[in-house]
C-alpha positions as a printed NumPy array, in Angstrom:
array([[ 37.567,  19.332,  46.249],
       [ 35.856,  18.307,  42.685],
       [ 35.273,  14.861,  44.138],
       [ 33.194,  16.343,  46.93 ],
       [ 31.248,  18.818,  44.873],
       [ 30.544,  16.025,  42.423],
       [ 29.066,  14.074,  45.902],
       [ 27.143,  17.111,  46.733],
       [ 25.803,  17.726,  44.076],
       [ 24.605,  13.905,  43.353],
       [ 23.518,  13.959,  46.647],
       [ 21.086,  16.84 ,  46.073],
       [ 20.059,  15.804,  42.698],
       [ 19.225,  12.196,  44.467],
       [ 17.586,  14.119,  47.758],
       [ 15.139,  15.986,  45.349],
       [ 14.34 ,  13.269,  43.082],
       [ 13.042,  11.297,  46.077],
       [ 11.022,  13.941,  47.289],
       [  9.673,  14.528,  44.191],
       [  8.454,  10.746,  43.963],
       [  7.435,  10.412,  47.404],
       [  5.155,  13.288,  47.245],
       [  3.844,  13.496,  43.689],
       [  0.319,  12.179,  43.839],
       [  0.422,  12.172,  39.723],
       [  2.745,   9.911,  39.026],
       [  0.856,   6.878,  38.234],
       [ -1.919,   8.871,  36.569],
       [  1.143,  10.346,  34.157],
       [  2.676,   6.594,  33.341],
       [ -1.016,   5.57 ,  32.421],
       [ -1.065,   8.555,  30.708],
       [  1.95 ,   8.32 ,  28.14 ],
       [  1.873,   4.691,  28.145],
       [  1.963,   3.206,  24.426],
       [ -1.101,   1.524,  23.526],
       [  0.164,  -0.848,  21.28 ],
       [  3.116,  -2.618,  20.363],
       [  5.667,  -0.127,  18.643],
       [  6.813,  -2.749,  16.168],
       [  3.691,  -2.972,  14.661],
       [  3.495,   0.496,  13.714],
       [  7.178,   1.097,  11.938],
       [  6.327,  -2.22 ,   9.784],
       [  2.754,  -0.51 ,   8.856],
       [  4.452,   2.753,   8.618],
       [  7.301,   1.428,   6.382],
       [  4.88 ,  -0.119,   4.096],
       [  2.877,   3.645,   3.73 ],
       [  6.276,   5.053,   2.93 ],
       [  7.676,   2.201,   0.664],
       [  4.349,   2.781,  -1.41 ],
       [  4.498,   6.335,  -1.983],
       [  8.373,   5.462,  -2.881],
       [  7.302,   3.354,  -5.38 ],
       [  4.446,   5.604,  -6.991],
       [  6.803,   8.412,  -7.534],
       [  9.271,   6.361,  -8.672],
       [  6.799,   4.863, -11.63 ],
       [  5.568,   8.517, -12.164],
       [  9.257,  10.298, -12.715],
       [  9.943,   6.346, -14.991],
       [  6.531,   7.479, -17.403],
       [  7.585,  11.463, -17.127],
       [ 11.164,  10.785, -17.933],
       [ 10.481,   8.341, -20.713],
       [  7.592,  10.962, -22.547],
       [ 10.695,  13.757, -22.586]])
């Protein structure tokens, strides 16, 4: 009995999907949409850098207030 509500319910899950795509007229103007516009790579390495600089300027700032105490 599970194994054919499991079916069923795949099967309707699957039936709406396909309608969905068959008759959406916006799904190629919502790929284009959300599509990255660069490479995703390139932004964590620029990122990281940002990040490892602030790091380091707080670090240097709690060295110079630490060693005035």
């Amino acid at each position: 009995m599970t194994l054919f509500a499991a079916l069923v319910g795949v099967g309707t899950f699957s039936f709406f999907a396909y309608e969905y795509a068959v008759h959406e007229t916006r799904i190629p103007e919502l790929l284009e949409r959300y599509r990255p516009l660069g490479s995703v790579t390139e932004d964590s390495v620029a990122r990281y850098d940002m990040e490892r600089r602030y790091r380091d300027l707080d670090a240097v700032r709690s060295y110079r207030e630490r060693d005035a105490a």
